[in-house]
C-alpha positions in Angstrom: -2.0 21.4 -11.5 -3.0 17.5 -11.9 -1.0 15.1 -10.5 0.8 13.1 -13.5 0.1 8.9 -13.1 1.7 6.4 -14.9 -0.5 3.3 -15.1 1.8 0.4 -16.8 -0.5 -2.0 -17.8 -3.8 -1.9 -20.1 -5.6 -5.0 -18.6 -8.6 -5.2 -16.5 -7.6 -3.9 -12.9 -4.9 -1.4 -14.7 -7.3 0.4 -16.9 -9.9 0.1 -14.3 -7.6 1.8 -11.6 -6.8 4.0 -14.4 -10.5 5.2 -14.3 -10.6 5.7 -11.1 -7.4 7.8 -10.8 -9.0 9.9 -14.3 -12.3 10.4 -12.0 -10.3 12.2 -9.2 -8.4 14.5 -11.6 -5.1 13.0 -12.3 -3.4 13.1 -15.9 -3.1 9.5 -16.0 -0.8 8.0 -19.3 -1.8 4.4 -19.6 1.0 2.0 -21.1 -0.4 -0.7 -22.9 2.5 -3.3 -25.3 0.5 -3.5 -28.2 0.1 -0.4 -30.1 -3.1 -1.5 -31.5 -4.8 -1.2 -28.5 -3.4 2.4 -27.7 -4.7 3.1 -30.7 -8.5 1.6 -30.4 -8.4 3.3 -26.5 -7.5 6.8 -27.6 -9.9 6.5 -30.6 -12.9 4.9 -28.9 -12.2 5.7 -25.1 -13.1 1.8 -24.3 -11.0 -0.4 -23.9 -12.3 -3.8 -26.2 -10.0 -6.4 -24.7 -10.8 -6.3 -21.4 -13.6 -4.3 -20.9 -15.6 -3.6 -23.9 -18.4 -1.8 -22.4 -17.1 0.8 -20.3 -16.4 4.6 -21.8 -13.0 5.7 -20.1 -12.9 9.4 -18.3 -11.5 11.5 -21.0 -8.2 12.2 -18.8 -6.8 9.1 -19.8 -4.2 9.2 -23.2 -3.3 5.4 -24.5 0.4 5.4 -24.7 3.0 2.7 -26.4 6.3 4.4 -25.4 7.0 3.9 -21.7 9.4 6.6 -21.9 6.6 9.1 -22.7 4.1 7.8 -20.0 6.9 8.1 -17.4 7.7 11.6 -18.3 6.6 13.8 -15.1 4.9 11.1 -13.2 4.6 11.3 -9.5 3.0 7.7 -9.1 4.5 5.1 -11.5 1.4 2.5 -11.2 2.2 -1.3 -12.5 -0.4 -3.2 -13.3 1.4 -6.1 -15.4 1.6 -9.4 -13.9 3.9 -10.5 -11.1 5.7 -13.2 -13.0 6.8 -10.5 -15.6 7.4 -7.8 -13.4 11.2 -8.1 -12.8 11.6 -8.1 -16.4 9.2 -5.3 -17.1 10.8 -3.2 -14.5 14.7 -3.5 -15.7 13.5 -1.5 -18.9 11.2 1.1 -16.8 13.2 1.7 -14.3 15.7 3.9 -16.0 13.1 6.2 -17.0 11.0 7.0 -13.9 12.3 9.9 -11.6 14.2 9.9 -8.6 11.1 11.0 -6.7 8.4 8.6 -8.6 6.5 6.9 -6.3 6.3 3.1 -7.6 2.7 1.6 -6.9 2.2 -1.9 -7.6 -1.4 -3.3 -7.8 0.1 -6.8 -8.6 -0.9 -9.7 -6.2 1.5 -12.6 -6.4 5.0 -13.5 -5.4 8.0 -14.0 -7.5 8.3 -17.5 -8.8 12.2 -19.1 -7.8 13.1 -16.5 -5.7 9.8 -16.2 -3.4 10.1 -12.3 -2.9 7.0 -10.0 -2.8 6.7 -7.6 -5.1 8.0 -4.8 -3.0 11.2 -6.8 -2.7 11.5 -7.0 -6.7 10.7 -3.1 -7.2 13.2 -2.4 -4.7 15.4 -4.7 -5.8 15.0 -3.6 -9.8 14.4 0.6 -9.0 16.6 0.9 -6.5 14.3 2.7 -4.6 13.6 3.1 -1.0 10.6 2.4 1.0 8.9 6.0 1.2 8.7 5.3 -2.5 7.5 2.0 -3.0 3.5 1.8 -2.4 0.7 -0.9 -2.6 -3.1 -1.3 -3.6 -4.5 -4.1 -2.1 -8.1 -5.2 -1.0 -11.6 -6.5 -2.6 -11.0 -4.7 -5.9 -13.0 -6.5 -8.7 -12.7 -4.7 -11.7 -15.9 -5.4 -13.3 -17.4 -3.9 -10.5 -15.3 -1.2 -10.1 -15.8 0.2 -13.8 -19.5 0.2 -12.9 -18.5 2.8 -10.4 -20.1 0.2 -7.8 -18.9 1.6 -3.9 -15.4 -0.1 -3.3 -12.8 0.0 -0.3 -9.3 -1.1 -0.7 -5.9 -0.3 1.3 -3.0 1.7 0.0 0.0 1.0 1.7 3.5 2.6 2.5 5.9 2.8 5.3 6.0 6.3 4.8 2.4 7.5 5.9 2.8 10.8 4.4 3.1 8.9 0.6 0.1 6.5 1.3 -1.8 10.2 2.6 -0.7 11.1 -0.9 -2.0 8.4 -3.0 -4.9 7.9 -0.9 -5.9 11.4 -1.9 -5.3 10.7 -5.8 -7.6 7.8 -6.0 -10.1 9.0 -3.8 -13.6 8.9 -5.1 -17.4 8.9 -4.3 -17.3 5.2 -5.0 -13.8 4.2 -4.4 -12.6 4.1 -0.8 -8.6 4.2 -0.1 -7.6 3.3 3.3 -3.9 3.7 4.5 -1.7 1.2 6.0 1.4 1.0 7.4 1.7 -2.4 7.0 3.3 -3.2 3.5 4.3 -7.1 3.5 0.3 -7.7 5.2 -0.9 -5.9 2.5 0.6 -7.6 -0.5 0.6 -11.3 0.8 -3.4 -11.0 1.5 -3.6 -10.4 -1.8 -1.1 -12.9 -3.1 -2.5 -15.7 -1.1 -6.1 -15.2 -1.6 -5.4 -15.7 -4.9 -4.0 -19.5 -4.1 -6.9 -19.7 -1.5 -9.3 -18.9 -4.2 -8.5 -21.4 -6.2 -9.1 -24.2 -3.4 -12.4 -22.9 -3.4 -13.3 -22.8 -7.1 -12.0 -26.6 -7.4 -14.8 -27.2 -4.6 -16.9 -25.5 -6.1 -16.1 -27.4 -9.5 -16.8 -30.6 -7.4 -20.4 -29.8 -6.2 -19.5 -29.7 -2.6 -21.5 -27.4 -0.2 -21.2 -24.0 2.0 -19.4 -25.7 4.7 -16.6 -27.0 2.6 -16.2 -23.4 1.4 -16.5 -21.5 4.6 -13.9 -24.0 6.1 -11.5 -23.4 3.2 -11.6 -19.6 3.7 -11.2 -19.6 7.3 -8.2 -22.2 7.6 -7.0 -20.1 4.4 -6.9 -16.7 6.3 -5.7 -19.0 9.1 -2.6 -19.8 6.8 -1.9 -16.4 5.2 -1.8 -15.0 9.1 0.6 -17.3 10.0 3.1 -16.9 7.2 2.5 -12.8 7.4 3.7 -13.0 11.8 6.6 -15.2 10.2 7.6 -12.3 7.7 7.3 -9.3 10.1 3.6 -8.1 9.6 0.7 -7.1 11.9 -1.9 -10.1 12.3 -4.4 -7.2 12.5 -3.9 -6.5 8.9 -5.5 -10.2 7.4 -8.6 -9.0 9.3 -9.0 -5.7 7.6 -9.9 -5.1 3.4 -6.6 -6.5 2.1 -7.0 -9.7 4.5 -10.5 -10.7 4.7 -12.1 -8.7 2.5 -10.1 -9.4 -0.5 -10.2 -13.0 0.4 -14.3 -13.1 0.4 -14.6 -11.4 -2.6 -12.2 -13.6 -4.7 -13.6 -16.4 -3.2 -17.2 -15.9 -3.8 -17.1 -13.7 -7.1 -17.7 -15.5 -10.9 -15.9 -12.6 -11.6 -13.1 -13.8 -10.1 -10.1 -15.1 -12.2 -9.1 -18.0 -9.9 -12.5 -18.9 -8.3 -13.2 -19.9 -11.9 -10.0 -21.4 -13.0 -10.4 -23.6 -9.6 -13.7 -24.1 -10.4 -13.2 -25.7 -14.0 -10.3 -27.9 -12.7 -13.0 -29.2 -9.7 -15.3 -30.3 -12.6 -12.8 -32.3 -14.0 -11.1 -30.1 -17.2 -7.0 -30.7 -17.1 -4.8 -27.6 -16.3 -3.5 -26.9 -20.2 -7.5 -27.5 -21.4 -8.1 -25.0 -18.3 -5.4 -22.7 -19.4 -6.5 -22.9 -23.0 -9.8 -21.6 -21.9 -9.1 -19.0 -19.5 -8.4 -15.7 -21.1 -7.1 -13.8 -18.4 -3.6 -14.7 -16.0 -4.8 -16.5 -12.9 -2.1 -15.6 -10.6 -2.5 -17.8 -8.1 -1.6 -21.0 -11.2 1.7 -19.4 -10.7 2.0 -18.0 -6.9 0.6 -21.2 -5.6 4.0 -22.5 -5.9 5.9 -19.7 -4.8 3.5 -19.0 -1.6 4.2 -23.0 -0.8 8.0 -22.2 -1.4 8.3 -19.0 0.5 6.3 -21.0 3.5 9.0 -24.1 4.1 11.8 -21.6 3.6 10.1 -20.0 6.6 8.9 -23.4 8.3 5.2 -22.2 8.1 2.6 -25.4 7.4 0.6 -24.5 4.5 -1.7 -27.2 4.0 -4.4 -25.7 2.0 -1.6 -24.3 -0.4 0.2 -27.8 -0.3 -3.1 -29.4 -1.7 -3.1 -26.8 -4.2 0.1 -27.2 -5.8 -0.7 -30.8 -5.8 -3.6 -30.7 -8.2 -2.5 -27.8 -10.0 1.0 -29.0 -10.8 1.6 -32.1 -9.6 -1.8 -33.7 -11.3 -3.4 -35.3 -7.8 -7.1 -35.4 -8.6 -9.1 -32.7 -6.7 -11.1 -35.8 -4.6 -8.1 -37.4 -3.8 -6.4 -34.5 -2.6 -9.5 -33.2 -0.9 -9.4 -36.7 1.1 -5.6 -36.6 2.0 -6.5 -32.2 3.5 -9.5 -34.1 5.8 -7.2 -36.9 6.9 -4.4 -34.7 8.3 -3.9 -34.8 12.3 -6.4 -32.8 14.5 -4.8 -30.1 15.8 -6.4 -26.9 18.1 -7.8 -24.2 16.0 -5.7 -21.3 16.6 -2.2 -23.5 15.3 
């Protein structure tokens, strides 16, 4: 019998990971709030708000009622943003299973209280950690829809789960990897995202390779040492929800931050920024909670610092650049 998915979320990575779990076989109900859209998806099999030109697998049903795409899930998949998951959750929660396996594809971390977002599901569901999973890694979704080859990294402290989803969204182009290591996984993919948009502001200021391949190095540099601060295994920020993820965002114009970074570097304000960018940028939000979660921890962030302070604080990207080149030399490996 198909496994039963629950994919909350209708954007681009949701309904793309929806695809993907469709293509192995899985029943897959996709939530979307607008019951417009359901609609349109059901009727067209496409999706014309995020991704206009792909035909979804036909095992995908459109749903508006969150209690009916729970209904006999074994993998409740949320693919909503990480700033509106807490709230999100409070009303799902009462409707998934005791044995639902909660899956978040989200990459950020909550802003004020500066928890991941396995801390909020567990926090919100109630549920323990052989139930809480996570999809992290060098997922573009425009790519992905293409059926393009991908890897990523599901993750769970129980192994037998991430053996479990690993299997449902196996396919000839899409490459699950399992990991252990659940706080790695997520803060690759929350940082990259602040990372990201250091190097789309250089980008957006004309400067060169070198600039770039120094901002992606000291970033990972930074990610590692907040993840040993937080419990998890350096070896992860090496692997597909580390590195990878972090090249991909980096160096992609499909990437969400790369270009909001990029448009702030050629000089465009953060609401005129905002105004034009039609998809959430995590990283405009986690940039501040990575930087917060850091000094609670005592971890020197300085790429993230210089982040917040042209995102947030209005610093202009040259000045700020100047102030990151001026800081004390230090060996590499601090």
């Amino acid at each position: 019998m198909p496994t039963r998915v629950a994919v909350f979320g209708a954007g681009s990575w949701g309904t793309a990971f929806a695809m993907i779990l469709a293509d192995v076989g899985c029943r897959v109900s996709l939530w979307a709030r607008r019951p417009e859209l359901v609609e349109t998806i059901n009727a067209t099999s496409t999706n014309p708000d995020y991704l206009p030109d792909v035909t979804l697998p036909s095992g995908i049903t459109a749903m508006a009622d969150a209690s009916e795409a729970a209904e006999g899930a074994a993998f409740a998949v949320l693919g909503v943003t990480a700033q509106t998951t807490r709230a999100n959750l409070a009303v799902w929660a009462p409707l998934l299973a005791d044995d639902t396996v909660v899956v978040s594809l989200m990459k950020g971390v909550e802003l004020g209280s500066a928890k991941l977002m396995s801390e909020v599901i567990a926090e919100v569901v109630g549920a323990g950690p052989e139930r809480i999973a996570v999809v992290s890694g060098p997922n573009l979704a425009g790519e992905i829809v293409r059926r393009q080859p991908a890897a990523s990294v599901v993750a769970c402290q129980d192994m037998a789960v991430a053996e479990r989803l690993q299997a449902a969204c196996r396919t000839p182009y899409f490459r699950p990897y399992t990991n252990g290591d659940v706080i790695g996984c997520e803060l690759g993919g929350a940082v990259k995202n602040v990372i990201a948009l250091a190097v789309g502001i250089a980008d957006g200021m004309g400067l060169g390779d070198n600039t770039k391949a120094a901002l992606i190095t000291r970033g990972l540099a930074e990610t590692t040492r907040l993840g040993r601060a937080m419990g998890a295994d350096a070896h992860t920020f090496a692997g597909l929800a580390g590195m990878g993820d972090l090249v991909a965002t980096c160096s992609s114009p499909l990437s969400r931050n790369h270009t909001f970074g990029t448009n702030l570097g050629r000089g465009l304000t953060l609401s005129e920024t905002v105004a034009i960018t039609r998809q959430t940028a995590e990283g405009v939000t986690s940039c501040e909670s990575v930087l917060d979660l850091a000094r609670r921890l005592g971890i020197e962030m300085p790429i993230a610092e210089t982040v917040v302070s042209i995102v947030h604080e209005g610093k202009s990207p040259q000045g700020a650049v100047e102030e990151l080149m001026s800081r004390s030399a230090k060996p590499e490996r601090r």
